[in-house]
C-alpha positions in Angstrom: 3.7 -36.2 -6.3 4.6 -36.9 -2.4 0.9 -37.7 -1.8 0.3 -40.4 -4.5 3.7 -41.6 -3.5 2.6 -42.4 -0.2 -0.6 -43.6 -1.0 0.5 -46.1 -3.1 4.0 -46.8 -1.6 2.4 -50.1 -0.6 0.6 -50.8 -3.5 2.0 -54.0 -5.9 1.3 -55.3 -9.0 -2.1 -54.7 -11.1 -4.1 -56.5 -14.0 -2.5 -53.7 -15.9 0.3 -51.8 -14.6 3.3 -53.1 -12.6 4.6 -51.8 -9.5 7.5 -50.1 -11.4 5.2 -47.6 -12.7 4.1 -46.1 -9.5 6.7 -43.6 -9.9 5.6 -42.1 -13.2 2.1 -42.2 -12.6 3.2 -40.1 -9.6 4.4 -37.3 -12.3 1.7 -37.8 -14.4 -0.7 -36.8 -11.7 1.8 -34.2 -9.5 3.5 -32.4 -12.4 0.5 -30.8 -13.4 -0.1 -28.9 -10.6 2.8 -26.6 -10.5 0.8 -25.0 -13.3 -2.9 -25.0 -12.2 -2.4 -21.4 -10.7 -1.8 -20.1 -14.4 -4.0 -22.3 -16.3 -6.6 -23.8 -13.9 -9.2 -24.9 -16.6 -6.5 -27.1 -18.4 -5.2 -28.8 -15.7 -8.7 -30.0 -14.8 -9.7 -31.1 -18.2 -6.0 -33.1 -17.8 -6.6 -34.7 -14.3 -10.4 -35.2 -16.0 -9.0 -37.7 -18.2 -6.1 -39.0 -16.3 -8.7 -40.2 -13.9 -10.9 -41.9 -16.3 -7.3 -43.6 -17.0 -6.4 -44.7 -14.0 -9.8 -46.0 -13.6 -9.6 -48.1 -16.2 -6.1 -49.5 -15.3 -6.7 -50.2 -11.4 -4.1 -47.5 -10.7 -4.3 -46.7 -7.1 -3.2 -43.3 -8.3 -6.8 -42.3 -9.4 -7.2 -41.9 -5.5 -5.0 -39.2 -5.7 -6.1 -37.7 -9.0 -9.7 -37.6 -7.5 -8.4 -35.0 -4.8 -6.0 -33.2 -7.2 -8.5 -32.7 -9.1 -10.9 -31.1 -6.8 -8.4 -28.9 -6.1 -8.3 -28.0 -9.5 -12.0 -26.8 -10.0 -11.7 -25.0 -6.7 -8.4 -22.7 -8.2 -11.0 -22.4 -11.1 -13.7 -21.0 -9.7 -11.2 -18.4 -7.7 -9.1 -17.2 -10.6 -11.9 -17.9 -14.0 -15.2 -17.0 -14.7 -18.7 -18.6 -14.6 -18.2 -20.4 -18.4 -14.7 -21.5 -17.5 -16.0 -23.0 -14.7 -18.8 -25.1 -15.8 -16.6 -26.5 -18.4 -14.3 -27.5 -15.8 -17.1 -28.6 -13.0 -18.6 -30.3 -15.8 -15.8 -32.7 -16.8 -15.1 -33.5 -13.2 -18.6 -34.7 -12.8 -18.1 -36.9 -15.5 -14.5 -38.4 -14.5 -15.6 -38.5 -10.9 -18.7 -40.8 -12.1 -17.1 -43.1 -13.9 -14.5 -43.6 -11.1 -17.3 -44.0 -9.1 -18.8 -46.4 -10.9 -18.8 -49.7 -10.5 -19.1 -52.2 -13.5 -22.1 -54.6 -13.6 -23.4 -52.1 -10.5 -26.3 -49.9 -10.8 -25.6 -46.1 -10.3 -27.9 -45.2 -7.4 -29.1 -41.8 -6.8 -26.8 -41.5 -3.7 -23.7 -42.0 -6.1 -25.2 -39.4 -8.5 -25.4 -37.0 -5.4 -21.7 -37.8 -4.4 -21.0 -37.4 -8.5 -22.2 -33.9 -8.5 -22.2 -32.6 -4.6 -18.3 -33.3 -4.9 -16.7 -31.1 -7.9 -19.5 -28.3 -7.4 -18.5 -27.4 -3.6 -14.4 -26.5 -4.1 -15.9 -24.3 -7.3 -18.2 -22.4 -5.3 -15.9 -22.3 -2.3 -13.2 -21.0 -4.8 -15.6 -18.6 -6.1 -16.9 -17.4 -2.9 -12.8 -16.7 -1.3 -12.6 -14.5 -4.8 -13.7 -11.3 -2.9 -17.3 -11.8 -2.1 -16.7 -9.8 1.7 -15.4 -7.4 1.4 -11.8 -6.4 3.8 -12.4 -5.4 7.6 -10.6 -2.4 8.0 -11.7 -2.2 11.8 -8.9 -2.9 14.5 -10.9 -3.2 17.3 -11.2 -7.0 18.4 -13.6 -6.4 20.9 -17.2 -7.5 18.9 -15.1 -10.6 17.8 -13.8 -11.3 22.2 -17.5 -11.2 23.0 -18.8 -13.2 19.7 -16.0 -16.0 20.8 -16.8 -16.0 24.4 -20.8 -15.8 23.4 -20.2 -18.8 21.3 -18.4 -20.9 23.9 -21.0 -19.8 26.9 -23.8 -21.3 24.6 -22.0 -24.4 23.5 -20.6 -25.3 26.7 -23.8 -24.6 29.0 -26.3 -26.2 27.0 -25.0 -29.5 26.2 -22.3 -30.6 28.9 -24.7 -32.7 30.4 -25.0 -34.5 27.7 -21.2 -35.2 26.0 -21.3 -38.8 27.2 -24.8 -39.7 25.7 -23.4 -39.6 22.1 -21.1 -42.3 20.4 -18.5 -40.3 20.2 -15.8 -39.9 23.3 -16.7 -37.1 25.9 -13.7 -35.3 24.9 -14.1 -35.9 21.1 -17.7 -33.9 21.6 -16.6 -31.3 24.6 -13.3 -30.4 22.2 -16.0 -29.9 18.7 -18.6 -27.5 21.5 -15.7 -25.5 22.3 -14.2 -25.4 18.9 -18.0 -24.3 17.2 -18.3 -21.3 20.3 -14.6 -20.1 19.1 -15.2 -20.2 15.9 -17.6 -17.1 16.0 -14.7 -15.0 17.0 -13.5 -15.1 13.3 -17.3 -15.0 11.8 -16.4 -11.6 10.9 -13.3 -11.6 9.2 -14.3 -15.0 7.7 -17.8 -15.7 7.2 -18.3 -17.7 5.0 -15.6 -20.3 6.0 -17.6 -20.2 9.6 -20.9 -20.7 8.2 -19.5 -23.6 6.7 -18.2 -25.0 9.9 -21.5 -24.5 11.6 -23.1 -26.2 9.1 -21.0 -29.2 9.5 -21.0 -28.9 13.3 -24.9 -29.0 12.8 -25.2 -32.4 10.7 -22.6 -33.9 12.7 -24.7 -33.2 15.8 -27.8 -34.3 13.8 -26.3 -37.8 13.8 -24.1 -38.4 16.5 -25.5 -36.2 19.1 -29.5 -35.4 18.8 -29.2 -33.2 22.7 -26.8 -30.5 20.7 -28.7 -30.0 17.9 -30.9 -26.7 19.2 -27.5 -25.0 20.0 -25.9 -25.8 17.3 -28.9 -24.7 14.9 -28.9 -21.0 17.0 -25.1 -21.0 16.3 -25.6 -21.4 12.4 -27.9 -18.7 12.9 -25.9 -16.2 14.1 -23.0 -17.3 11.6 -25.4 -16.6 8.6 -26.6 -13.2 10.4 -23.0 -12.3 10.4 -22.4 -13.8 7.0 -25.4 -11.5 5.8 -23.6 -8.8 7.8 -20.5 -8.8 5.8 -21.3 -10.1 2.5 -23.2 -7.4 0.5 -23.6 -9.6 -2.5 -27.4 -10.6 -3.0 -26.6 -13.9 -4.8 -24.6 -15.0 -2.0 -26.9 -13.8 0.3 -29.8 -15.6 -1.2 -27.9 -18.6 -1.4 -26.4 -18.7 2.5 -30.6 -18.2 3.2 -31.8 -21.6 0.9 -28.7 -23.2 2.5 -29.7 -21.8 6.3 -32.6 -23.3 5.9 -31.9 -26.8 4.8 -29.4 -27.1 7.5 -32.4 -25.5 9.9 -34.9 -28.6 7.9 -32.4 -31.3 8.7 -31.8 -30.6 12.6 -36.4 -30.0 13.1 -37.6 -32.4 10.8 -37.6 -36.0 12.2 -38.9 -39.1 9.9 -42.6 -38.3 12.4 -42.6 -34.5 11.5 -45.8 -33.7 9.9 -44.9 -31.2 7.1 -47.4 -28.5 6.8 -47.2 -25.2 5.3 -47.3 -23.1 8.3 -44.3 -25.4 9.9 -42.5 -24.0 6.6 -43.1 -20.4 6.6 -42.1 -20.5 10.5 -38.8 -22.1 9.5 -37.8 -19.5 6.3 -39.2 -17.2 8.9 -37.0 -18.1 11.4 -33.9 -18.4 9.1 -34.8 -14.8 7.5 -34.9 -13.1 10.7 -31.1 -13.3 10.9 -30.1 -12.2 7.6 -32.6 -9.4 7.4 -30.5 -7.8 11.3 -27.0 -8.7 9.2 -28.5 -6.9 6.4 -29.7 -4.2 8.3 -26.3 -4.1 10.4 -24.0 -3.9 7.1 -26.2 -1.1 5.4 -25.6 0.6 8.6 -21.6 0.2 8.5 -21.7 1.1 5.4 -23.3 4.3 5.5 -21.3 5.1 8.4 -18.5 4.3 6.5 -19.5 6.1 3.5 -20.2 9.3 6.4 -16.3 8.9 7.6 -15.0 9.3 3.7 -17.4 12.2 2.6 -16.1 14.1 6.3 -12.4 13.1 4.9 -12.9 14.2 1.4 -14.8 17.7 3.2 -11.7 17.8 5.3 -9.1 17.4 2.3 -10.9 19.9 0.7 -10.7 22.6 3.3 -7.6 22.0 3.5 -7.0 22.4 -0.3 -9.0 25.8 -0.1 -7.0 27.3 2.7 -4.2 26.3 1.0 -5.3 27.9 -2.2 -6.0 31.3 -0.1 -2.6 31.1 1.5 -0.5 30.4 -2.3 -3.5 33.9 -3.5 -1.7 35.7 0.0 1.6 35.1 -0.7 1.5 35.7 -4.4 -0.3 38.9 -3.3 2.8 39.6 -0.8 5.0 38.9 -3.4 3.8 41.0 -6.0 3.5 43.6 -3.0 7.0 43.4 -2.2 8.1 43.6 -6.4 6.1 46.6 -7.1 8.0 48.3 -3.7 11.6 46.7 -4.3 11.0 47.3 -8.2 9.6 51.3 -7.2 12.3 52.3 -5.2 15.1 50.4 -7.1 13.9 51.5 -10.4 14.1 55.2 -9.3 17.5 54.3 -7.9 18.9 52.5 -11.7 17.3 56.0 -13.2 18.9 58.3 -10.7 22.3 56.8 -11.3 21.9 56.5 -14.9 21.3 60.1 -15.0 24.4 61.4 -12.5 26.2 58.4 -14.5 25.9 60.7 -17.7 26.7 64.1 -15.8 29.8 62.5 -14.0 33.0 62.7 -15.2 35.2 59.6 -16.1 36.6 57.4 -12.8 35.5 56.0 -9.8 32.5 58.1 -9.3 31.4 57.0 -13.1 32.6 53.0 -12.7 30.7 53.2 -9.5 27.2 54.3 -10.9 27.5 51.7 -13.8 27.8 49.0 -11.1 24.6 50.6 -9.4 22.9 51.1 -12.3 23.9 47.4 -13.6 23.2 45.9 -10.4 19.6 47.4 -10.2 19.1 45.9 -13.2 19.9 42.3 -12.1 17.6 42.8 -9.0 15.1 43.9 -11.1 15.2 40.8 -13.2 15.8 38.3 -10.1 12.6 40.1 -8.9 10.9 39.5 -11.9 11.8 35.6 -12.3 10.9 34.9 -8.4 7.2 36.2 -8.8 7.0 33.9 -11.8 8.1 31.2 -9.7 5.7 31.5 -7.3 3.1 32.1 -9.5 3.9 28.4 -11.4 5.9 26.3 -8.4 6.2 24.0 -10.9 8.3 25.9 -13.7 11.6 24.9 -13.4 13.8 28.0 -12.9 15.7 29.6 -15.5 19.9 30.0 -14.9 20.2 33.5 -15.9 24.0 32.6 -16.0 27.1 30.0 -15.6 27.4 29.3 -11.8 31.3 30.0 -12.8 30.3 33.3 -14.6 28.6 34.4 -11.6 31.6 33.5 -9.1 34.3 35.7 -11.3 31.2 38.4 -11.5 30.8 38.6 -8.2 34.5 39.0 -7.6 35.2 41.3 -9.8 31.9 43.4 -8.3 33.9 43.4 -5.0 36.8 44.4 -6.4 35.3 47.3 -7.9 33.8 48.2 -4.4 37.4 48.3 -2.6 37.9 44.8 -1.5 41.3 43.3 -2.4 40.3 40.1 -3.9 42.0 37.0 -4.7 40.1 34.5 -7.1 41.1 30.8 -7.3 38.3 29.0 -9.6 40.0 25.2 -10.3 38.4 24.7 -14.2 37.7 21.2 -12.9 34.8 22.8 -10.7 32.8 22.2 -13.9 32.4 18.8 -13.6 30.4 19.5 -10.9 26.4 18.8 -10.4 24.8 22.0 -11.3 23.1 22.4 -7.9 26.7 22.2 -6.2 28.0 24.8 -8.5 25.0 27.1 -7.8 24.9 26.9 -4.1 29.0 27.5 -4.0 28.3 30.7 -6.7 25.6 31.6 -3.7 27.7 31.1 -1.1 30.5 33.2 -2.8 28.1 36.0 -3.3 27.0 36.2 0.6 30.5 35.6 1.8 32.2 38.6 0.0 29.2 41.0 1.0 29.6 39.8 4.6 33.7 40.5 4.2 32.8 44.2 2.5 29.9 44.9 5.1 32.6 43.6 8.5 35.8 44.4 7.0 35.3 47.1 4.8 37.2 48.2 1.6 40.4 47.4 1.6 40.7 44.1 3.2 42.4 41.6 1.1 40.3 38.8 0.7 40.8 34.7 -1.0 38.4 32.5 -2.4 39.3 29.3 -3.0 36.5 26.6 -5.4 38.0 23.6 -6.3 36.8 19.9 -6.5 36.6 17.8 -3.4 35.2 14.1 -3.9 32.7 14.2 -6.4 31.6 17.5 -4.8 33.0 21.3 -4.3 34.8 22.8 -1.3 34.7 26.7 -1.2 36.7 29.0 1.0 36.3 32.5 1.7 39.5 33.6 4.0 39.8 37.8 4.7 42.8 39.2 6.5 42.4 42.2 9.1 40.8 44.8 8.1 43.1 47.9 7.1 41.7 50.2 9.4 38.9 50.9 11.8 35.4 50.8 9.7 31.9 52.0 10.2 30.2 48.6 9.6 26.8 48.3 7.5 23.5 47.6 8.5 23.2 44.2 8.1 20.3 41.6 9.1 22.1 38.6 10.5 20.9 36.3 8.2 23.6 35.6 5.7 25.5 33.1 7.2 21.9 31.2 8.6 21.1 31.3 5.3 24.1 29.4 4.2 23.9 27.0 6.6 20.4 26.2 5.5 21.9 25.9 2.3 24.6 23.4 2.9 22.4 21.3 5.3 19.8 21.1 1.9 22.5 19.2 0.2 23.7 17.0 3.2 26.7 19.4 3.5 29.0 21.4 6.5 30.1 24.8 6.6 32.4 26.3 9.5 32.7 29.8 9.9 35.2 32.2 12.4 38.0 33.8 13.3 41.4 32.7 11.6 43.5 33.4 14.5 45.6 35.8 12.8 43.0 38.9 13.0 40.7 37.7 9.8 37.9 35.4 9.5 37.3 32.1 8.0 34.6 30.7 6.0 34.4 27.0 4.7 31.8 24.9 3.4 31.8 21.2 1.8 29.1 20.9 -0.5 29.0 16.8 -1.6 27.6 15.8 -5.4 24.4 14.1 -3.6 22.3 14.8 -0.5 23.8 12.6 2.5 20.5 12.7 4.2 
């Protein structure tokens, strides 16, 4: 809309519309855009006959609706397919001819040219920037540095002497020679948009400049060996070759040329050459390329197998370790069911149930861990309430001579699961640490209760009773709870009281911090 509104903001009155209606022919012809992304095809077929229109009337809009419309076929042949196309190419063809047209004139063949030349190059240019190279992936800007500074070294040295032979101004002509080297630093990453500008940089030089047409004609060769290079597609291909030489046939072939047919084989020799190197140089990047992914997929694949053998090793440890653990603990559960049965009622009998029970439970725990490594993926199944296994575990140290005060808030329930498990873990490594350091006896609190939307447990042991000979123990308890906490985003404190007994506190929030 803002471009026909300043093409035709001096425009008056015509034989059929008033100067009023400049306005709405605007949004007759700009409207339609904001929806040629979605539907290309119709909006051409609309600015098709909106042009024939404002042919008719004398509306200086058509000028605008002949480039909108151009613009149209070109979305066309980038987002739609070959049929969708021609339909659209086609009616452009015939709305640009008729604006072309003049009446009581004769259509000359140059005006047929113009007709056809004009919607068919924004369709193939749209149809070319629709993938046909493919993505560099390369970082290294070196090839391009020495492609640029190639370009301007040929550009530059061959025809300075000649800039102010041409019509053109000297700068006009040194500004294009510099422009056409740099340009081949981007032949790469954008062939086929360079090749175009070659070509144009080649006609324009055909014309206006006759001394800069042999450099500008090795330039559009190397822009189609690079264009054959990057583009693997054959029909593109082909076509940059038929184009090559044309542009090639336009800078050699003077109105004197004698035409012969060994003049023309040298020529689609001389244009093949190029595009049989670029072909030769992409087949080779490709195979490389092709090389790098087989020696990554060979490499992901060793790593997969020695990561197979190490999951067969440690499922081997692990069923190593259960057939030992399960061995000796087994005989122990039989042993102290049997002295349980012998025994007489009291301490002695209370304590071999807890052994054999316990045994049990490790048995099972045992059992459930292999399976978990066997299937990582299994989810694990909660042999109990996180709560049931708190009071359990109390009431297990009680039984073993600890004096033990329990203080479960029933709003702990609320809880997420995995802060209720790790504060029933922690309260099962806490009170073994206090029975292995303090010994039976010691009078011991545990506190769980809500904190935040998380739990808060503390384990708080007075002084032991009396001097104690301390268990074996392997120093890893309270690491282990660390890691624990840490896994949820947690803290944990552990030490002395300051009253002879030890302290042990740990904030376990509802979601990971980290």
């Amino acid at each position: 809309m803002a471009l026909d509104l300043l093409t035709t903001a001096q425009a008056g009155d015509t034989k059929y519309l008033p100067a009023e209606m400049n306005i709405p022919m605007a949004l007759l012809a700009g409207l339609p855009m904001g929806l040629v992304r979605r539907w290309p095809v119709p909006v051409t077929l609309y600015l098709a006959v909106l042009l024939v229109l404002t042919d008719q009337l004398g509306s200086f809009t058509s000028n605008t609706v002949q480039i909108l419309i151009c613009v149209a076929v070109g979305v066309s042949g980038f987002s739609r397919g070959m049929r969708a196309t021609v339909l659209a190419v086609s009616a452009t063809i015939a709305a640009t001819a008729v604006n072309i047209a003049d009446p009581g004139a004769a259509f000359t063949v140059n005006q047929w040219m113009y007709a056809l030349l004009l919607p068919v190059f924004p369709a193939v240019l749209g149809a070319y920037l629709r993938g046909s190279a493919g993505r560099l992936e390369e970082r290294d800007v070196t090839p391009d540095a020495l492609l640029a500074a190639g370009g301007v070294a040929i550009t530059v040295l061959s025809t300075w002497t000649t800039w102010h032979s041409g019509t053109q101004p000297v700068w006009v002509v040194g500004l294009l020679a510099v422009v056409g080297g740099l340009s081949l630093g981007i032949a790469r990453r954008l062939p086929g948009l360079v090749f175009l500008v070659q070509g144009v940089l080649l006609v324009q030089a055909d014309i206006f400049l006759n001394e800069a047409v042999n450099t500008c004609v090795i330039l559009t060769l190397i822009a189609i060996g690079v264009f054959a290079m990057r583009v693997s597609s054959w029909p593109w291909t082909v076509a940059a070759y038929f184009t090559g030489c044309l542009l090639t046939a336009i800078a050699v072939v003077g109105d004197d040329t004698d035409v012969t047919a060994f003049r023309v084989g040298v020529l689609m020799t001389l244009v093949a050459t190029p595009i049989a190197i670029g072909r030769y140089l992409g087949m080779r990047q490709a195979a490389v390329a092709a090389e790098r992914l087989r020696a990554e997929e060979s490499a992901r694949a060793a790593v997969a197998h020695v990561r197979a053998g190490q999951l067969a090793e440690r499922e081997r440890i692990a069923r190593d370790v259960h057939d030992i653990v399960a061995h000796h603990v087994g005989a122990m559960v039989l042993r102290a069911s049997a002295a349980r049965y012998s025994a007489p009622d009291g301490p002695v009998a209370d304590a071999l149930n807890d052994i054999r029970e316990t045994g049990h439970q490790v048995l099972q725990d045992l059992r459930d861990l292999l399976d978990l490594l066997r299937e990582p993926e299994r989810e694990p199944y909660l042999l109990a309430n996180p709560a049931d296994v708190v009071r359990e575990s109390a009431e297990r140290m009680a039984a073993a001579g600890l004096v033990v005060d329990l203080d479960l808030d029933p709003a702990t329930d609320q809880a997420p699961l995995i802060a209720r498990t790790s504060a029933a873990r922690i309260v099962q490594e806490g009170l073994t640490n206090v029975l292995k350091h303090a010994g039976p006896g010691t009078r011991v609190r545990v506190t769980v209760a809500p904190q935040d939307e998380g739990l808060s447990v503390e384990i708080r042991n007075g002084r032991p009773p009396t001097t104690i000979e301390r268990l074996p123990s392997s120093g890893r308890g309270l690491a282990g709870m660390r890691e624990r906490v840490r896994a949820l985003g947690g803290t944990l404190s552990a030490g002395p009281d300051g009253e002879g007994g030890w302290m042990l506190a740990a904030s376990l929030p509802a979601r990971n911090a980290a």
